[in-house]
N, C-alpha and C positions, 0 to 999 in steps of 0.2 A: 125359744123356738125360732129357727131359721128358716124364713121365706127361701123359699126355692123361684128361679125365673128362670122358663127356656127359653135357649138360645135358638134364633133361626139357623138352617143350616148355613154352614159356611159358604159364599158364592165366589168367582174370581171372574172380574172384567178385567177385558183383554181388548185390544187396538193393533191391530197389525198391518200398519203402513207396505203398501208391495209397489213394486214394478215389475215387467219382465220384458227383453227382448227390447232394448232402447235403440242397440245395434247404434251406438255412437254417435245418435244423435245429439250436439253439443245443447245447442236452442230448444231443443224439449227438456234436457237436463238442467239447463237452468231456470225453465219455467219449473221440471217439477223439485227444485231448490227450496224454490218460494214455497210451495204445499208443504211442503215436507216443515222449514222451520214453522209453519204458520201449524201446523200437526203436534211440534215438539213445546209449543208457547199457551194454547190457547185451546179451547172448547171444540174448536166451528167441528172438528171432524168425527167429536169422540164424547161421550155421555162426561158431565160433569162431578160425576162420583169419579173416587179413587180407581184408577185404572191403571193397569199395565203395557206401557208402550213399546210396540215391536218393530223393528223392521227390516224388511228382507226382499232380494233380488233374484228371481228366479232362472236368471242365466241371460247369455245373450246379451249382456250389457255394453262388450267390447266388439272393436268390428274391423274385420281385415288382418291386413298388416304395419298399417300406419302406425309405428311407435309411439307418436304425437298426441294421434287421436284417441289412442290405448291409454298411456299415461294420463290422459284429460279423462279419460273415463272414472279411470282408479280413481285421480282427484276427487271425483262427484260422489264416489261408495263412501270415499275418507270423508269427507267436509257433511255429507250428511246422517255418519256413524248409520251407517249399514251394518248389521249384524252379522251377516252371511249372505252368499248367493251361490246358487249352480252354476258348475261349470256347464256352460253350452259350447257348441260346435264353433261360436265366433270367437269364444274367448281363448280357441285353440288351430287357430287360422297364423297366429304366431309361435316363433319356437320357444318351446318350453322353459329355456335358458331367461328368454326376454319375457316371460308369464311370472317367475322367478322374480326377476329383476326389478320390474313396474311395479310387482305387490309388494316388496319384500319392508316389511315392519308395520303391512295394512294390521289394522286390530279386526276387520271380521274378515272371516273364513272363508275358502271355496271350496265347491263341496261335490265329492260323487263317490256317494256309498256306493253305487255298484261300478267302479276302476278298481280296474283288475291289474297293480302296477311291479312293476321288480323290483327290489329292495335297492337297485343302485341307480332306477332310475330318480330323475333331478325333481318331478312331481311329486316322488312318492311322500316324500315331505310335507308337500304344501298342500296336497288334497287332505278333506278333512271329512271322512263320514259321516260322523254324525258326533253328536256334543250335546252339553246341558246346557243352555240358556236360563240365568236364573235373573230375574227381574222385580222386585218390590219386596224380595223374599222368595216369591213363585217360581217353582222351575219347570221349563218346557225343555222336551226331547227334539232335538232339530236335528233331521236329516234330509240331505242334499241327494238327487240322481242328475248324472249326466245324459246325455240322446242316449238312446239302444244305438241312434242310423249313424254316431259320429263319422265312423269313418267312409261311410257314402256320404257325407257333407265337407268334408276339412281338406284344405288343397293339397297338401303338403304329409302327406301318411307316413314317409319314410322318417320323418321329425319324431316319432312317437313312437319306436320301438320300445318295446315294452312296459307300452300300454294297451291297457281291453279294457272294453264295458262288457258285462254279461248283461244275457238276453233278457228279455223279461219276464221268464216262467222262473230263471234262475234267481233273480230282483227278485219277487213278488216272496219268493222262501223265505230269501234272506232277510230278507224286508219284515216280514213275521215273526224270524227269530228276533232281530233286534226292537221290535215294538213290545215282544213279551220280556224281551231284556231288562228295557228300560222300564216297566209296567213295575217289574220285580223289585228296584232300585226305589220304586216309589214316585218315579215318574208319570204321572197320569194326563197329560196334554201333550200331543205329539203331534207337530210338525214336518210336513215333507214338502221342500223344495225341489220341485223336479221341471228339469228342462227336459221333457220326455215326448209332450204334444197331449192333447185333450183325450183319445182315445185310450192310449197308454193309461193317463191319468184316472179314466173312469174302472179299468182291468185292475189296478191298483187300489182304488175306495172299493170296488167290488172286492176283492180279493185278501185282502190284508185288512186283520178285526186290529181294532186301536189307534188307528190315527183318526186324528181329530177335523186336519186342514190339510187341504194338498194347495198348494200354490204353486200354479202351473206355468208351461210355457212351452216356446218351441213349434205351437201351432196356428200361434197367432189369433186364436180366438178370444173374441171382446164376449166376455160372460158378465151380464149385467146381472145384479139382482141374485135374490138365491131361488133358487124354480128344482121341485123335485123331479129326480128326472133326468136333468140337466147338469145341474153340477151341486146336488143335492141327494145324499145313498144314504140307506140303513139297512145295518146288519143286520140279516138274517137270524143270528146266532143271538143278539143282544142287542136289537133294534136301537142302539149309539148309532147317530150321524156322523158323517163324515162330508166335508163340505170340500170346494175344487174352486181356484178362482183363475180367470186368466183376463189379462187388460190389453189385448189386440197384441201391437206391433208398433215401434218405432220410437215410442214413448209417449203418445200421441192420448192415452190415458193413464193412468194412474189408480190404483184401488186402497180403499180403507176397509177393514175387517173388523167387524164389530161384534165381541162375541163374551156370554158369561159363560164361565162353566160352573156345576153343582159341585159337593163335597168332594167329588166323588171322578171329577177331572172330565164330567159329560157335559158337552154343551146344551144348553136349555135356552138359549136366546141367540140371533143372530142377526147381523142387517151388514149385507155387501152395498158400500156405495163404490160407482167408477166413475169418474170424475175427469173430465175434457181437461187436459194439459194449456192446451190457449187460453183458458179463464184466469190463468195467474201469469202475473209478468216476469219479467228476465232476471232472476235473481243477479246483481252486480257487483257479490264480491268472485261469484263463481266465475263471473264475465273474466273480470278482471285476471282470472287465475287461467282460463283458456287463452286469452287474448296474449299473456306469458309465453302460454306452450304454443299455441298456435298460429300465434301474431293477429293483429288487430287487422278487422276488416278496413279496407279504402275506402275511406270516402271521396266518392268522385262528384258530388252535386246534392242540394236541398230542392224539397218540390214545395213551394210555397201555396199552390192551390191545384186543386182536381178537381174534375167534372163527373157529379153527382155518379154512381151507378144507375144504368136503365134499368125502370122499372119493368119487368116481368107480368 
């Protein structure tokens, strides 16, 4: 006679490191250098069982036209294996030719499932809708939105001929069709990168059954914690959450996403922490790698002592 033992059901932890909207701040990006290896080494940010390590950029990372500053940016995606990010509004402030050029052999992705591109334009190559992320085994559905408002934001409009974003009635379809896409394929965790802004983002968990995370941006809102309501929805249809995170502006914070899903690719556990970017110091090999591109700051004098701050 053979003992029989049930199995509990199968569970999947998951850890998804974000930023969004750094806008090329060098000195936040090498503080959040530091979180990030201290993410890819060690416990502090992530449960001590076997877990699946993510990470992703929700747009906005580059800023202007400063070649310089762009290419130090990509450095900071490469060195700390970013997965993918959203194209936002900054990172198309330069020509498409030199968006090309600064990324070209990055290993993660930029992404706007809704660009709308011509087959000869020089982008259509490099945007990446959406993709399968597969990690310990596990595979996640990631896709990327660009603004709806791009071209009320980007200086330079005539650079982008034959490019479009569609609207967001026109998104939210499409967006549907590829969540039961990928649903089909057996993908059950679905990921959405969207530089789109917070109201957008909640039109989208409201509207669209099967995504799992939206990792936002573009509106600059600092969403602590997960609060229902806020940046916390459940479907109507099959009461699954869907969760939305955003980490201000500047780089100034930094978010971990801490989430198990069931058999069955539903999250049943979650804990958003965001995290003050000044609590970790200057990462210095990154230094080192700007100080290249950018040249080293002068020093013009050492302050040997200062006078107390007044007390308040």
């Amino acid at each position: 006679m053979v003992n029989s033992v049930s199995q509990a059901p199968k569970t999947t932890k998951t850890s998804i490191f974000y930023v969004n909207d750094i806008h090329g701040q060098t000195v936040n990006m090498e503080r959040i250098t530091s979180a990030s290896k201290s993410f890819d080494v060690n416990d502090s940010f992530v449960p001590s069982e076997k877990v699946d390590k993510l990470k992703f950029a929700a747009g906005d990372v580059l800023l202007g036209e400063d070649l310089k500053v762009n290419t130090a940016a990509d450095k900071y995606l490469r060195v700390n294996k970013f997965m993918a990010s959203a194209l936002g509004n900054l990172e198309l402030d330069i020509a498409p030719e030199d968006i090309v050029k600064i990324t070209e052999n990055a290993e993660y992705k930029l992404m706007g499932f809704n660009a709308k591109t011509d087959e000869n334009n020089i982008l259509n190559k490099r945007i990446t809708k959406s993709y399968i992320q597969e990690q310990n085994g596990t595979k996640y559905g990631v896709i990327g939105l660009m603004p709806f408002d791009l071209f009320n934001r980007i200086k330079y409009k005539d650079r982008f001929d034959g490019l479009d974003v569609k609207d967001v009635d026109l998104t939210i379809n499409e967006l549907q069709k590829e969540v039961d896409r990928l649903k089909k394929e057996g993908i059950d965790k679905i990921i959405v990168l969207s530089h789109t802004g917070y109201e957008n983002e909640v039109k989208i968990a409201n509207g669209v059954e099967g995504i799992d995370v939206i990792l936002g941006g573009h509106s600059h809102d600092l969403i602590q914690d997960i609060k229902e309501g806020k940046n916390l929805f459940y479907s109507q249809k099959t009461g699954e959450p869907t969760i939305i995170t955003q980490a201000g502006r500047d780089g100034n914070y930094f978010g971990v996403l801490n989430l198990e899903f069931d058999d069955k690719g539903v999250i049943t556990k979650a804990q958003n922490n965001v995290t003050k970017t000044n609590t970790f110091k200057k990462n210095l090999a990154l230094r080192n790698i700007f100080d290249k591109l950018l040249g080293a700051s002068e020093k013009v004098g050492f302050i040997n002592s200062a006078d107390p701050a007044p007390q308040k």
